[in-house]
C-alpha positions as MATLAB code, in Angstrom:
seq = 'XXXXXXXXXXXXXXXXXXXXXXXXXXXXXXXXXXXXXXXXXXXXXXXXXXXXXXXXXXXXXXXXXXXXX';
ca = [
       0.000    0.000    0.000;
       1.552    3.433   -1.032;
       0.655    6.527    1.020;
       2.342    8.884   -2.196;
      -0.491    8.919   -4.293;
      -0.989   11.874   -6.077;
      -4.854   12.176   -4.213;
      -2.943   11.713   -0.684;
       0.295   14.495   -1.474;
      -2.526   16.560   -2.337;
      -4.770   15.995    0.779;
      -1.831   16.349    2.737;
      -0.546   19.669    1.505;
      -3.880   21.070    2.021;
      -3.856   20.060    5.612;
      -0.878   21.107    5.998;
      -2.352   24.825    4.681;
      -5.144   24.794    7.203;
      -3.865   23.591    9.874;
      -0.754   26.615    9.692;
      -3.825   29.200    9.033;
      -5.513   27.765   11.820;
      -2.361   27.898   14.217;
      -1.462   31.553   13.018;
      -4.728   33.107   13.677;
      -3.959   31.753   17.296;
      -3.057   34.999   19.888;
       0.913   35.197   20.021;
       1.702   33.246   23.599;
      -0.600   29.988   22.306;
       0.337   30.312   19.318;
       4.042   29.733   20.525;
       2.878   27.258   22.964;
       1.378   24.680   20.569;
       3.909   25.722   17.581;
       7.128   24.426   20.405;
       4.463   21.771   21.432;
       3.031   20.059   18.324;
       5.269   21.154   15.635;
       9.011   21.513   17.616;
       8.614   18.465   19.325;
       9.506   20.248   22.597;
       7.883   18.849   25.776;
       6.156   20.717   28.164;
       9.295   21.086   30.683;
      10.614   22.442   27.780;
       8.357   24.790   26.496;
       8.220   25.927   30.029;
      12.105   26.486   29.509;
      11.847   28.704   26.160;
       8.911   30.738   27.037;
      10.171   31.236   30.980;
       6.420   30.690   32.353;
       5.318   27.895   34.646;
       4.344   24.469   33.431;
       1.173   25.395   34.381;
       0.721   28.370   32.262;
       2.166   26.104   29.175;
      -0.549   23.690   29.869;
      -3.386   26.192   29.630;
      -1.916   28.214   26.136;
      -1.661   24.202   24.570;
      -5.691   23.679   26.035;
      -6.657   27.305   24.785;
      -5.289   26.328   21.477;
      -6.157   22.774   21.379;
     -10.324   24.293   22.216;
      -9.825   27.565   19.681;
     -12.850   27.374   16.773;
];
Protein backbone atom coordinates (compact mmCIF):
# COMPACT_ATOMS: atom_id res chain seq x y z
CA UNK A 1 0.00 0.00 0.00
CA UNK A 2 1.55 3.43 -1.03
CA UNK A 3 0.65 6.53 1.02
CA UNK A 4 2.34 8.88 -2.20
CA UNK A 5 -0.49 8.92 -4.29
CA UNK A 6 -0.99 11.87 -6.08
CA UNK A 7 -4.85 12.18 -4.21
CA UNK A 8 -2.94 11.71 -0.68
CA UNK A 9 0.30 14.49 -1.47
CA UNK A 10 -2.53 16.56 -2.34
CA UNK A 11 -4.77 15.99 0.78
CA UNK A 12 -1.83 16.35 2.74
CA UNK A 13 -0.55 19.67 1.50
CA UNK A 14 -3.88 21.07 2.02
CA UNK A 15 -3.86 20.06 5.61
CA UNK A 16 -0.88 21.11 6.00
CA UNK A 17 -2.35 24.82 4.68
CA UNK A 18 -5.14 24.79 7.20
CA UNK A 19 -3.87 23.59 9.87
CA UNK A 20 -0.75 26.61 9.69
CA UNK A 21 -3.82 29.20 9.03
CA UNK A 22 -5.51 27.77 11.82
CA UNK A 23 -2.36 27.90 14.22
CA UNK A 24 -1.46 31.55 13.02
CA UNK A 25 -4.73 33.11 13.68
CA UNK A 26 -3.96 31.75 17.30
CA UNK A 27 -3.06 35.00 19.89
CA UNK A 28 0.91 35.20 20.02
CA UNK A 29 1.70 33.25 23.60
CA UNK A 30 -0.60 29.99 22.31
CA UNK A 31 0.34 30.31 19.32
CA UNK A 32 4.04 29.73 20.52
CA UNK A 33 2.88 27.26 22.96
CA UNK A 34 1.38 24.68 20.57
CA UNK A 35 3.91 25.72 17.58
CA UNK A 36 7.13 24.43 20.41
CA UNK A 37 4.46 21.77 21.43
CA UNK A 38 3.03 20.06 18.32
CA UNK A 39 5.27 21.15 15.63
CA UNK A 40 9.01 21.51 17.62
CA UNK A 41 8.61 18.47 19.32
CA UNK A 42 9.51 20.25 22.60
CA UNK A 43 7.88 18.85 25.78
CA UNK A 44 6.16 20.72 28.16
CA UNK A 45 9.30 21.09 30.68
CA UNK A 46 10.61 22.44 27.78
CA UNK A 47 8.36 24.79 26.50
CA UNK A 48 8.22 25.93 30.03
CA UNK A 49 12.11 26.49 29.51
CA UNK A 50 11.85 28.70 26.16
CA UNK A 51 8.91 30.74 27.04
CA UNK A 52 10.17 31.24 30.98
CA UNK A 53 6.42 30.69 32.35
CA UNK A 54 5.32 27.90 34.65
CA UNK A 55 4.34 24.47 33.43
CA UNK A 56 1.17 25.39 34.38
CA UNK A 57 0.72 28.37 32.26
CA UNK A 58 2.17 26.10 29.17
CA UNK A 59 -0.55 23.69 29.87
CA UNK A 60 -3.39 26.19 29.63
CA UNK A 61 -1.92 28.21 26.14
CA UNK A 62 -1.66 24.20 24.57
CA UNK A 63 -5.69 23.68 26.04
CA UNK A 64 -6.66 27.30 24.78
CA UNK A 65 -5.29 26.33 21.48
CA UNK A 66 -6.16 22.77 21.38
CA UNK A 67 -10.32 24.29 22.22
CA UNK A 68 -9.82 27.57 19.68
CA UNK A 69 -12.85 27.37 16.77
Amino acid sequence: LSYSTPENLLLHDELSVFIYASIDKLPEDIKTSITLLELEGMTYEQNDAVKDCPVGTVRASIFRAREAK
